[in-house]
N, CA, C and O atoms as a GROMACS GRO file, in nm:
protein
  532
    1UNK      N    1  -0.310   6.243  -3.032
    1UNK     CA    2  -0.170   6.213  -3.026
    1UNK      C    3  -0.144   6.109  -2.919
    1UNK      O    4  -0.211   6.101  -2.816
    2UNK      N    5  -0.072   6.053  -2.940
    2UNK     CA    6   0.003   5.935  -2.858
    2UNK      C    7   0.112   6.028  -2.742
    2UNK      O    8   0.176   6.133  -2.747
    3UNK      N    9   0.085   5.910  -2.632
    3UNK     CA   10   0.180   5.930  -2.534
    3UNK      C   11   0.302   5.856  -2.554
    3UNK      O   12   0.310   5.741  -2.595
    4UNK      N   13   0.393   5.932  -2.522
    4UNK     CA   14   0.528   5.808  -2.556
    4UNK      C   15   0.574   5.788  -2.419
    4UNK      O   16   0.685   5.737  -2.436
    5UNK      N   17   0.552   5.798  -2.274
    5UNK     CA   18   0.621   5.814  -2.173
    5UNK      C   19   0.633   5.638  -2.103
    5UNK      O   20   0.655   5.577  -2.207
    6UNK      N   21   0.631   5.560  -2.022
    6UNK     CA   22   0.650   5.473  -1.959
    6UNK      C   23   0.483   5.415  -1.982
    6UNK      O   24   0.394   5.494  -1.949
    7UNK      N   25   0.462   5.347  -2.009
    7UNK     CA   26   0.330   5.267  -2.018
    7UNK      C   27   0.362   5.112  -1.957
    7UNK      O   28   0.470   5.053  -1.970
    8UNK      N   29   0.276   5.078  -1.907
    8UNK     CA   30   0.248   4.930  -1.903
    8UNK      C   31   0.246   4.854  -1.991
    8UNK      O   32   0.194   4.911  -2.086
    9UNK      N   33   0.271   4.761  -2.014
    9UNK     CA   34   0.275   4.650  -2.158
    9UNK      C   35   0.173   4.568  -2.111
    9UNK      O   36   0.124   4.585  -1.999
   10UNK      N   37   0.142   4.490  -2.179
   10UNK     CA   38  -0.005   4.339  -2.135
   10UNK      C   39   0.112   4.232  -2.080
   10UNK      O   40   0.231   4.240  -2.111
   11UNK      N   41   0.052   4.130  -1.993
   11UNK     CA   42   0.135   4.048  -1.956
   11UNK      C   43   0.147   4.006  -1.850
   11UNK      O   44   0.040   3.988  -1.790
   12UNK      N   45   0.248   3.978  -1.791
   12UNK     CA   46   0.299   3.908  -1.599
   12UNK      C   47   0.450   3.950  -1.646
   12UNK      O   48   0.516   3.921  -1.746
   13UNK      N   49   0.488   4.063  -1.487
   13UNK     CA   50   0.630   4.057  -1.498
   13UNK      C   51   0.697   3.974  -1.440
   13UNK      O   52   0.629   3.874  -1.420
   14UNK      N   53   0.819   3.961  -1.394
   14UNK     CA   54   0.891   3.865  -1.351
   14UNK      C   55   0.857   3.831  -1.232
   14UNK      O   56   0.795   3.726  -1.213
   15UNK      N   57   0.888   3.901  -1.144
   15UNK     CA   58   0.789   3.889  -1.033
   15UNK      C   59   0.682   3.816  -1.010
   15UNK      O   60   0.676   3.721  -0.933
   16UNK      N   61   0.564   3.874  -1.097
   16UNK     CA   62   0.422   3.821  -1.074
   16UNK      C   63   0.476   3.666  -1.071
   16UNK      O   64   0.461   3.594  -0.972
   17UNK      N   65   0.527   3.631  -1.168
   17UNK     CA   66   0.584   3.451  -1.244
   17UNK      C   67   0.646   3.380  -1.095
   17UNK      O   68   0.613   3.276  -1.038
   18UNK      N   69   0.729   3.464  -1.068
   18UNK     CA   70   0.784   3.418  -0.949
   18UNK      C   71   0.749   3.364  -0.828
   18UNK      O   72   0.800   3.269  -0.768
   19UNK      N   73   0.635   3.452  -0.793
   19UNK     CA   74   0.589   3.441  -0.685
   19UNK      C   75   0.474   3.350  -0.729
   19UNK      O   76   0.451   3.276  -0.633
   20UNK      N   77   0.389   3.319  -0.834
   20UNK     CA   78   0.330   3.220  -0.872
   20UNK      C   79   0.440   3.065  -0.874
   20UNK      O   80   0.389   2.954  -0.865
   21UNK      N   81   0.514   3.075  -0.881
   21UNK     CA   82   0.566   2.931  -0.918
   21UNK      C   83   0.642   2.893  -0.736
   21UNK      O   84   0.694   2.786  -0.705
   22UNK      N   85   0.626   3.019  -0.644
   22UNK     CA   86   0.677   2.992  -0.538
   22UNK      C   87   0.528   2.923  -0.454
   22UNK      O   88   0.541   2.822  -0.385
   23UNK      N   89   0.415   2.978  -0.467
   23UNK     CA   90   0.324   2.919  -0.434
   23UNK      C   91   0.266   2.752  -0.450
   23UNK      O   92   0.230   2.664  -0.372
   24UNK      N   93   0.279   2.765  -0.609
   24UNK     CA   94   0.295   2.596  -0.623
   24UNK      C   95   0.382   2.555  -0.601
   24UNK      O   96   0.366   2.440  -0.559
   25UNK      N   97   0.500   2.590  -0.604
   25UNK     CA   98   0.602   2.470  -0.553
   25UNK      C   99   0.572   2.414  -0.368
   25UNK      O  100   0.601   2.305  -0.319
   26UNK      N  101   0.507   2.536  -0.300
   26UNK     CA  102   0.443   2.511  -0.174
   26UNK      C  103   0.294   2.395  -0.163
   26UNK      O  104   0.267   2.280  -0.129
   27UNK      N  105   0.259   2.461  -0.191
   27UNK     CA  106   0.143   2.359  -0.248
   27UNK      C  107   0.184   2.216  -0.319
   27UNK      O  108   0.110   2.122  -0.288
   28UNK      N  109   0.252   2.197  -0.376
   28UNK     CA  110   0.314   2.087  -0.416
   28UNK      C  111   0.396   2.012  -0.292
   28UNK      O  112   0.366   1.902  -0.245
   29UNK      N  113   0.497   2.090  -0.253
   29UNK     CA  114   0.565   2.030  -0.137
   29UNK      C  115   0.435   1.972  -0.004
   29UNK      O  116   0.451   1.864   0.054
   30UNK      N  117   0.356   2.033   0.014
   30UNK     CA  118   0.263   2.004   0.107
   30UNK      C  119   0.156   1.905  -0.002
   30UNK      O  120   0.188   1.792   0.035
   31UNK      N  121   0.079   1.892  -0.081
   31UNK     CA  122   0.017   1.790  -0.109
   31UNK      C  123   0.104   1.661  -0.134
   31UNK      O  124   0.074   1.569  -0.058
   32UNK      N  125   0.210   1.634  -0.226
   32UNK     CA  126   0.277   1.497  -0.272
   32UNK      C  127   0.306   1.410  -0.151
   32UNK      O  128   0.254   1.300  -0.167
   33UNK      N  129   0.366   1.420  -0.042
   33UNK     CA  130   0.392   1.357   0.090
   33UNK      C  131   0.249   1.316   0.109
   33UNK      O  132   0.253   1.193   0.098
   34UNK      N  133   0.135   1.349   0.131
   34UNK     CA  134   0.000   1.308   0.146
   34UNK      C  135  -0.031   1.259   0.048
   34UNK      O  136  -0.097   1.164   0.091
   35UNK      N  137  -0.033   1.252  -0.057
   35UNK     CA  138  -0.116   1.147  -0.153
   35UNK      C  139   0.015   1.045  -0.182
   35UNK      O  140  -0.008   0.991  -0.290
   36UNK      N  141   0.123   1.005  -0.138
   36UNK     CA  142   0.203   0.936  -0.110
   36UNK      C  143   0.118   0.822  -0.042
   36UNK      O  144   0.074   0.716  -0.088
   37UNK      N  145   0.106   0.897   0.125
   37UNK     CA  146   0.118   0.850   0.220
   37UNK      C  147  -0.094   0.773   0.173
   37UNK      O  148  -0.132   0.661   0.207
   38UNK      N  149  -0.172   0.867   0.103
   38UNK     CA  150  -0.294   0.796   0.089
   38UNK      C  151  -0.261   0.666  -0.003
   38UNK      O  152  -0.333   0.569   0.019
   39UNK      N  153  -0.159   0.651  -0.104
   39UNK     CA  154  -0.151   0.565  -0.164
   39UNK      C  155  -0.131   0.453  -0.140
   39UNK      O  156  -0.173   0.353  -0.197
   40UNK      N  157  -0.026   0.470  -0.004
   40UNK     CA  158   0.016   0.363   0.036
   40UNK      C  159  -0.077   0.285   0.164
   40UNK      O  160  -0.065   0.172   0.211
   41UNK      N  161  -0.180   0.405   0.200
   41UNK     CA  162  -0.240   0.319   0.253
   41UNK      C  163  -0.348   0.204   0.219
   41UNK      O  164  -0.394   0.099   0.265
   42UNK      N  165  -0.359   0.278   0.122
   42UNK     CA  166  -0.484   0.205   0.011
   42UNK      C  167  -0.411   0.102  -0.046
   42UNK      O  168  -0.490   0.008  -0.054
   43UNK      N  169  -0.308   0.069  -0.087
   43UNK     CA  170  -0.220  -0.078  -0.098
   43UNK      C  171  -0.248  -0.179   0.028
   43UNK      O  172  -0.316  -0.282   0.023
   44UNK      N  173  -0.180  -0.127   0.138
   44UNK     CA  174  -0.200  -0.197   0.221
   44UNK      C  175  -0.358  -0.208   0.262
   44UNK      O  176  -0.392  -0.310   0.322
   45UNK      N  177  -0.442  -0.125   0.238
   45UNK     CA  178  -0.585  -0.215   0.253
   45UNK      C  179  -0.622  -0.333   0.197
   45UNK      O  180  -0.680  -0.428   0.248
   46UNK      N  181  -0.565  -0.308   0.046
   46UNK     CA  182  -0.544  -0.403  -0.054
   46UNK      C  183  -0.502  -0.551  -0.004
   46UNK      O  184  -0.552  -0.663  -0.020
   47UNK      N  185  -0.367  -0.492   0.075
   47UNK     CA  186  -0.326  -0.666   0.122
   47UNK      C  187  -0.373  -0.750   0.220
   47UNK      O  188  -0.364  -0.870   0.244
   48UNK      N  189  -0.455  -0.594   0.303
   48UNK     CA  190  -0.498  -0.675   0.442
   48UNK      C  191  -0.618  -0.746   0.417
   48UNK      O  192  -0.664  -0.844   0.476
   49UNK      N  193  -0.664  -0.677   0.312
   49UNK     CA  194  -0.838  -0.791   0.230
   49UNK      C  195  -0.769  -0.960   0.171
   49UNK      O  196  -0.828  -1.068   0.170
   50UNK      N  197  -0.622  -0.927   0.124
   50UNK     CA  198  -0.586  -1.048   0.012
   50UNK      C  199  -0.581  -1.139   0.171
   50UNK      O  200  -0.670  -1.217   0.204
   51UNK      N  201  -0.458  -1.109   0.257
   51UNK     CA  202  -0.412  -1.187   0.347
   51UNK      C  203  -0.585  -1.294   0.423
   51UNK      O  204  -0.620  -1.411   0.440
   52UNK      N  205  -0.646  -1.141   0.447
   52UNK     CA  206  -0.822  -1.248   0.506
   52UNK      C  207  -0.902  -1.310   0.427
   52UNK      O  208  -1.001  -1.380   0.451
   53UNK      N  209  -0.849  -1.278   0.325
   53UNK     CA  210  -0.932  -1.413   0.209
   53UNK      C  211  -0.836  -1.526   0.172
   53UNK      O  212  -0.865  -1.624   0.103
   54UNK      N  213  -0.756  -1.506   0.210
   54UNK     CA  214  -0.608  -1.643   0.240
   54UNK      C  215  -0.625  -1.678   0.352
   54UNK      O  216  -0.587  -1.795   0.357
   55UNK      N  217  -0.668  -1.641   0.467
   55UNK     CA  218  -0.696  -1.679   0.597
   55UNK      C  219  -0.818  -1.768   0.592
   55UNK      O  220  -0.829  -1.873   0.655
   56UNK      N  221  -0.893  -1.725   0.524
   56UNK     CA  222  -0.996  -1.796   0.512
   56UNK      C  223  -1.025  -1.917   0.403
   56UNK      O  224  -1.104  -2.010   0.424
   57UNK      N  225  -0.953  -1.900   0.293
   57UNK     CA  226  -0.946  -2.035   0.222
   57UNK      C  227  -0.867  -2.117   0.282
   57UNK      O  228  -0.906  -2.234   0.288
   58UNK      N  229  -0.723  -2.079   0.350
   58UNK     CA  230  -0.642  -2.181   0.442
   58UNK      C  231  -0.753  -2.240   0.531
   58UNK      O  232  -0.737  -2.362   0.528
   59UNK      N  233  -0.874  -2.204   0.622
   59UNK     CA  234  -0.994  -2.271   0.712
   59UNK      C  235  -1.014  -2.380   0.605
   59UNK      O  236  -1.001  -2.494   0.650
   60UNK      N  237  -1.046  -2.367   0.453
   60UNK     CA  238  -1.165  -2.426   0.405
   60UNK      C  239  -1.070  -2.558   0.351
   60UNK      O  240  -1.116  -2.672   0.355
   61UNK      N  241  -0.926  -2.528   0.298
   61UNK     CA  242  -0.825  -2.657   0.274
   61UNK      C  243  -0.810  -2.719   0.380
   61UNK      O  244  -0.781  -2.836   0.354
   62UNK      N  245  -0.817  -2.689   0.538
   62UNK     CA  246  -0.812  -2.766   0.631
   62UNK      C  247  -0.927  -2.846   0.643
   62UNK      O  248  -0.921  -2.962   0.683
   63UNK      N  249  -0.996  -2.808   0.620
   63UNK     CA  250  -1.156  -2.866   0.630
   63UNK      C  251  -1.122  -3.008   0.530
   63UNK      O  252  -1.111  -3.130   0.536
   64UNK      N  253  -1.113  -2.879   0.423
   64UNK     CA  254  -1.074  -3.030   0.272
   64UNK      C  255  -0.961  -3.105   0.297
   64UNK      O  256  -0.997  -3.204   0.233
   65UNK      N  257  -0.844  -3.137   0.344
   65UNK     CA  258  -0.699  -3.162   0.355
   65UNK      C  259  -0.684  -3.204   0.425
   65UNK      O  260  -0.593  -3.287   0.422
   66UNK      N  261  -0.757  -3.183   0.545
   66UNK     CA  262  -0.704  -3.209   0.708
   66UNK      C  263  -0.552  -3.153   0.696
   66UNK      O  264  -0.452  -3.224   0.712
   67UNK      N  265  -0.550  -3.018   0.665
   67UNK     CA  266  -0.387  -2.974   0.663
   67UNK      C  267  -0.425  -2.827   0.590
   67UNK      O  268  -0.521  -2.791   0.522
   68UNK      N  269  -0.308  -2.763   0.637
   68UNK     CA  270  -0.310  -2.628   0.612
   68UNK      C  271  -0.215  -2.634   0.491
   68UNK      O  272  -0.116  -2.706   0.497
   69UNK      N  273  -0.253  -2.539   0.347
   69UNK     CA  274  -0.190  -2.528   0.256
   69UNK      C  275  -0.008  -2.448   0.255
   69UNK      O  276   0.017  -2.343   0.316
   70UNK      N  277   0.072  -2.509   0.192
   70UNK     CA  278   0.226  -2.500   0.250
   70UNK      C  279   0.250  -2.348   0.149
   70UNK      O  280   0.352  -2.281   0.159
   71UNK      N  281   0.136  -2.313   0.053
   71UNK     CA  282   0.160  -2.174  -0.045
   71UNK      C  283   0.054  -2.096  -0.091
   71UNK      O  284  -0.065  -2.097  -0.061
   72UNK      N  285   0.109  -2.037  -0.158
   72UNK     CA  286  -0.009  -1.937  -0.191
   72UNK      C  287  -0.074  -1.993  -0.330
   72UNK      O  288  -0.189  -1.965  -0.363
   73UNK      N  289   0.016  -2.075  -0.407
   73UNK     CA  290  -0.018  -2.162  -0.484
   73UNK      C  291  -0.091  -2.260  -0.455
   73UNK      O  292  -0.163  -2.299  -0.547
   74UNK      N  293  -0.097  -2.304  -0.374
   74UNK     CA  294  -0.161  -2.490  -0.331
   74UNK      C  295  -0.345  -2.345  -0.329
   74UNK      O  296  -0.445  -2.368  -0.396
   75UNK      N  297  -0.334  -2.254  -0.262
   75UNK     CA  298  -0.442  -2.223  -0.257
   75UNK      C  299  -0.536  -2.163  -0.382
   75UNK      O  300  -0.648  -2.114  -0.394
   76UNK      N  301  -0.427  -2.193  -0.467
   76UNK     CA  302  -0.533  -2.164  -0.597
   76UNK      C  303  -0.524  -2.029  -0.633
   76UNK      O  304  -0.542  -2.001  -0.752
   77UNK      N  305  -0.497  -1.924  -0.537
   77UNK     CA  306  -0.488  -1.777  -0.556
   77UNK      C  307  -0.352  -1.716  -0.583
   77UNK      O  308  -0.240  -1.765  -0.564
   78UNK      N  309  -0.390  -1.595  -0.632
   78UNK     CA  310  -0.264  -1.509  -0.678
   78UNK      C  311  -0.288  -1.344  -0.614
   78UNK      O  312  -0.392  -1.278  -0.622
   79UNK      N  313  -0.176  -1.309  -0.557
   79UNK     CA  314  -0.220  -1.188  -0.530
   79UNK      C  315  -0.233  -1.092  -0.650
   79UNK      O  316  -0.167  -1.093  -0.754
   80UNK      N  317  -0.383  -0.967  -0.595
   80UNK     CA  318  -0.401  -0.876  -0.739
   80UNK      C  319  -0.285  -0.783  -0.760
   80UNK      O  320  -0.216  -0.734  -0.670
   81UNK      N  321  -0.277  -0.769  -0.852
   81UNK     CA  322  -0.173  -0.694  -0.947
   81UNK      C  323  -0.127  -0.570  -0.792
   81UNK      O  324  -0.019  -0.581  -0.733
   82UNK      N  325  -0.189  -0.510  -0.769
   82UNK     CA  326  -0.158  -0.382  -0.730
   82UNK      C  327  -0.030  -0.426  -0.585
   82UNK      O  328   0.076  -0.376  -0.548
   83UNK      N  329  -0.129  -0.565  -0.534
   83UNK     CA  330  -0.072  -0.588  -0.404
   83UNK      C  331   0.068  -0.695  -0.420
   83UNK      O  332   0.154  -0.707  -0.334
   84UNK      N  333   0.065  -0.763  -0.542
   84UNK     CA  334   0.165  -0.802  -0.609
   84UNK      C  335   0.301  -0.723  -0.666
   84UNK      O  336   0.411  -0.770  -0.696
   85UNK      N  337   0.274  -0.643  -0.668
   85UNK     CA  338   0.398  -0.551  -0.710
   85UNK      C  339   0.466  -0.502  -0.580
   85UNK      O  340   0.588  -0.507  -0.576
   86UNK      N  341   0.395  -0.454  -0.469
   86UNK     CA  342   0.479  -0.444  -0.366
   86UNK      C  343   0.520  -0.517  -0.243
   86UNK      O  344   0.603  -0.506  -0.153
   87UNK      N  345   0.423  -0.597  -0.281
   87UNK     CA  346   0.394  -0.692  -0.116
   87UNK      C  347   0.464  -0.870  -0.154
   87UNK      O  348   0.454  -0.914  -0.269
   88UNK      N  349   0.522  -0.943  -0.055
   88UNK     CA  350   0.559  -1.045  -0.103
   88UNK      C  351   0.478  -1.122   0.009
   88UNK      O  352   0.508  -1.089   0.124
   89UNK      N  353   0.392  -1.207  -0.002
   89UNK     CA  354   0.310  -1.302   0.014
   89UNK      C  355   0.375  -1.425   0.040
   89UNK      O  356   0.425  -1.494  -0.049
   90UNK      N  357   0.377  -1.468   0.216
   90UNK     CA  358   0.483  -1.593   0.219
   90UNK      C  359   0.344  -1.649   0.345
   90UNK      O  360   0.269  -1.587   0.420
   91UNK      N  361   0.372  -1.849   0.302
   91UNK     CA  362   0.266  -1.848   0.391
   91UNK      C  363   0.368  -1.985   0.428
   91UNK      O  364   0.412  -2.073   0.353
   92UNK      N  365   0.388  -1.962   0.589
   92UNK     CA  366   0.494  -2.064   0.696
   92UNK      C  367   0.346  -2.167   0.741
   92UNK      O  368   0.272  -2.115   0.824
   93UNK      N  369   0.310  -2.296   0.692
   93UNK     CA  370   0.209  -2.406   0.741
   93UNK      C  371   0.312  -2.569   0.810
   93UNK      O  372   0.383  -2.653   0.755
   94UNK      N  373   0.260  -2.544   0.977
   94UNK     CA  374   0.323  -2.643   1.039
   94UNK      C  375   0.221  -2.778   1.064
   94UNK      O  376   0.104  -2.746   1.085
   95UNK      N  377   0.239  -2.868   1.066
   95UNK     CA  378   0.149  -2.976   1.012
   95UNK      C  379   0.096  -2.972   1.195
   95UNK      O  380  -0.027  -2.979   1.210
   96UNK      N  381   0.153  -2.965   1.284
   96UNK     CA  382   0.106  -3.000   1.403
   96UNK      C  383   0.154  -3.098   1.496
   96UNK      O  384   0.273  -3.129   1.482
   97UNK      N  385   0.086  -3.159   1.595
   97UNK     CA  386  -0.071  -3.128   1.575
   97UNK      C  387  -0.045  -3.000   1.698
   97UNK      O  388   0.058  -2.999   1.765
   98UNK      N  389  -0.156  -2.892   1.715
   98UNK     CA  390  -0.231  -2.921   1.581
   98UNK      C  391  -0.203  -2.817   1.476
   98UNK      O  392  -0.135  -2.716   1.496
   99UNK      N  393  -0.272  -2.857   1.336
   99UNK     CA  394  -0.178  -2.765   1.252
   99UNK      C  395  -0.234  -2.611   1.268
   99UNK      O  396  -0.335  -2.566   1.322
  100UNK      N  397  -0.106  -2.542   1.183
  100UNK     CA  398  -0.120  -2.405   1.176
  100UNK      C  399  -0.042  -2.367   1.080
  100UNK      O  400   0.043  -2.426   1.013
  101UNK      N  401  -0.098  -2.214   1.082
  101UNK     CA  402  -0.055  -2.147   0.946
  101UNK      C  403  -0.029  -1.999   0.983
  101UNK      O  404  -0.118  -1.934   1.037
  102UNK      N  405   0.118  -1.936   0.950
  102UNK     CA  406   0.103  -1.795   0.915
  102UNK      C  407   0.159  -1.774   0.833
  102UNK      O  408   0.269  -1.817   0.797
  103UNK      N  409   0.060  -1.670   0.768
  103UNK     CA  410   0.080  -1.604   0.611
  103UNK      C  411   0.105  -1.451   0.664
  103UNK      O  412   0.029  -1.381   0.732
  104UNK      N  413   0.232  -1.422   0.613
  104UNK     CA  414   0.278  -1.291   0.627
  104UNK      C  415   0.327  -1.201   0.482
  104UNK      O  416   0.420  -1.242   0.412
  105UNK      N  417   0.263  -1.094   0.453
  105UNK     CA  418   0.306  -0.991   0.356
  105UNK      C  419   0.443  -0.871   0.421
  105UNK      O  420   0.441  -0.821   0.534
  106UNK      N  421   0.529  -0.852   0.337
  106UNK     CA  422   0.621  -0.797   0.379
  106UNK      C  423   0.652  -0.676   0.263
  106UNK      O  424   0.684  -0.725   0.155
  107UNK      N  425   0.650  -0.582   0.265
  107UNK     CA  426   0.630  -0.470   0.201
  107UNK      C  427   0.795  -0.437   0.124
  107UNK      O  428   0.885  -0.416   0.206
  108UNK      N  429   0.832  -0.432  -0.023
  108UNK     CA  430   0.910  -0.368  -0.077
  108UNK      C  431   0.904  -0.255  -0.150
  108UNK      O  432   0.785  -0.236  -0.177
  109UNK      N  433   0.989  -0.150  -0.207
  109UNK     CA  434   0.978  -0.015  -0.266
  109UNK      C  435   0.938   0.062  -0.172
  109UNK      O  436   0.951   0.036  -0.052
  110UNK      N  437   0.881   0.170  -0.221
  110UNK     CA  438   0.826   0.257  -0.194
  110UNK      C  439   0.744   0.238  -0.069
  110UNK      O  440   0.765   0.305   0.032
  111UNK      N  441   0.612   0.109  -0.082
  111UNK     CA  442   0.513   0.069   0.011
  111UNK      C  443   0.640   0.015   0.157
  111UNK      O  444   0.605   0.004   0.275
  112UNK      N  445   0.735  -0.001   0.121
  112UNK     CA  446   0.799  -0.024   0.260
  112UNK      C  447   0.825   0.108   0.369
  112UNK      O  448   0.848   0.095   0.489
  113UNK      N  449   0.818   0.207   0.311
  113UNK     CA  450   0.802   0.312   0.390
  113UNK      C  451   0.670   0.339   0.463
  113UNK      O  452   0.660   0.424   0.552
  114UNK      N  453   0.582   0.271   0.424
  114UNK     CA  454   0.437   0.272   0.531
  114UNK      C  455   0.489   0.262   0.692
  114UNK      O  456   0.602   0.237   0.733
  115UNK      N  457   0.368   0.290   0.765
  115UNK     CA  458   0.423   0.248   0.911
  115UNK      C  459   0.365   0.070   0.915
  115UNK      O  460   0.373  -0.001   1.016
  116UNK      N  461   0.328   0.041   0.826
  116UNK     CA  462   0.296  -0.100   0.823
  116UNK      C  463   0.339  -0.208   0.752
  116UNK      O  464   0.258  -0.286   0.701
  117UNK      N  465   0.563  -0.234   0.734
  117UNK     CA  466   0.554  -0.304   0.621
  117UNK      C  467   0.571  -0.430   0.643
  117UNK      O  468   0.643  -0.497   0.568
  118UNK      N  469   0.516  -0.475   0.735
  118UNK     CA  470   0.503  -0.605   0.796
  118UNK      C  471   0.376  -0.649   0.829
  118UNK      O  472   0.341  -0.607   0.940
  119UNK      N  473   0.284  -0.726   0.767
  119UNK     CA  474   0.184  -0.752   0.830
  119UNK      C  475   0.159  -0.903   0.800
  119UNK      O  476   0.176  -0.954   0.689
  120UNK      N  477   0.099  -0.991   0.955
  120UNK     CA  478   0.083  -1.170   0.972
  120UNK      C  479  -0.068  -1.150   1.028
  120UNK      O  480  -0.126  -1.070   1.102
  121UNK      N  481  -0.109  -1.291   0.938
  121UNK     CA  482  -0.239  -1.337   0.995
  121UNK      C  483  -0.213  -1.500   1.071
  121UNK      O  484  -0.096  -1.538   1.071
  122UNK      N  485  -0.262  -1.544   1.100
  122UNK     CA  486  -0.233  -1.706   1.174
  122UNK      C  487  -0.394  -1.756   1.208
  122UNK      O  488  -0.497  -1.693   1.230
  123UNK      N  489  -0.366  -1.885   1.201
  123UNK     CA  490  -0.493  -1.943   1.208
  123UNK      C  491  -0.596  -1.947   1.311
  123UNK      O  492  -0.695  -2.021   1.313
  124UNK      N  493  -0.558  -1.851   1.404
  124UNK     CA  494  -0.642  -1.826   1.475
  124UNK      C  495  -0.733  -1.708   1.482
  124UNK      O  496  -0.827  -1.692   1.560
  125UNK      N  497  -0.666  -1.583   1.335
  125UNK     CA  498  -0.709  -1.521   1.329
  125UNK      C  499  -0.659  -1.384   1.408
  125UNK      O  500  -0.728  -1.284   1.427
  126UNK      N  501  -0.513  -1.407   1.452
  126UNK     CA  502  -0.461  -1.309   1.536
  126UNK      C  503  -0.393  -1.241   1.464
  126UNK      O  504  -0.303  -1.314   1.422
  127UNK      N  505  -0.380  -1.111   1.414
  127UNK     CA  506  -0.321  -1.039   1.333
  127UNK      C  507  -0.227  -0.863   1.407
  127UNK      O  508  -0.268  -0.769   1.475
  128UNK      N  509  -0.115  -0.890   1.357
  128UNK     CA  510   0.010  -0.822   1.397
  128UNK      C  511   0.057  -0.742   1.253
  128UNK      O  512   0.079  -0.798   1.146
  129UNK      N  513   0.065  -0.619   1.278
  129UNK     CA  514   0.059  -0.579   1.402
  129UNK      C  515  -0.079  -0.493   1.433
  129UNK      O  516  -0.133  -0.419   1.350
  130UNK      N  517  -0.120  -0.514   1.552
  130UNK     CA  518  -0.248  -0.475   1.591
  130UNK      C  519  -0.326  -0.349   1.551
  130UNK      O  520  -0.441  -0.332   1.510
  131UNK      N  521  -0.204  -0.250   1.581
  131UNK     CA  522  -0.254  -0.102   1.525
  131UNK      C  523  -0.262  -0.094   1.377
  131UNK      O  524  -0.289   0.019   1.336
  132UNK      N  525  -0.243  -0.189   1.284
  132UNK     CA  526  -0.243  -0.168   1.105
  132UNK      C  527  -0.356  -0.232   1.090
  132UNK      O  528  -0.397  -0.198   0.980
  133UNK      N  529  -0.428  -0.305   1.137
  133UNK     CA  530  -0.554  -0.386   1.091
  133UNK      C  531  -0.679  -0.300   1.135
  133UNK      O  532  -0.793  -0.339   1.112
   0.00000   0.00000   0.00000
């Protein structure tokens, strides 16, 4: 014979659900701010490689030019996609004497919330701000 009194059913009661979705939402709140913050740093690695390989073709047009290139165009390059979408790539070249060049990325969206959304290289190779490089 069967029992008919209070049994357990199969399942998760409300509770159990609850307190599961209170855990991930913790876990969630604590990972997203960090893989934010990894994302954006990995952009800006991105730009600080583009800016020193612009630093360094600006050396090699001076060489060729006797003059520092006035864009990012004259240098033949384009920034890659990733660092292009957030970063705007401006390069200030004063003829001299003697000449010089700074190329500065300036961070929009999201990547402007880095602690780094300003970053200059110059032809001497002096780069600001010190603690982001």
């Amino acid at each position: 014979m069967m029992e008919h009194g209070p049994s357990r059913g199969r399942g998760f009661t409300l509770i159990e659900v609850m307190i599961a979705l209170v855990v991930v939402a913790i876990l969630a709140a604590i990972a997203l701010p960090s893989y934010r913050d990894q994302m954006r740093k990995s952009t800006r690695a991105q730009a600080q490689a583009f800016l020193s390989d612009m630093a360094s073709r600006q050396q090699q047009f001076l060489v060729d030019k006797r003059r520092y290139a006035p864009s990012v165009a004259a240098l033949n390059m384009a920034a890659p996609a990733d660092v292009g979408k957030v970063f705007d790539v401006a390069v200030a070249a004063a003829a001299g004497p003697p000449p010089t060049f700074v190329i500065t990325a300036t961070a929009s969206g999201d990547q402007a919330k880095d602690k780094c959304p300003v970053m200059t290289i110059d032809n001497a190779g002096n780069r600001t701000p010190a603690t982001c490089w």
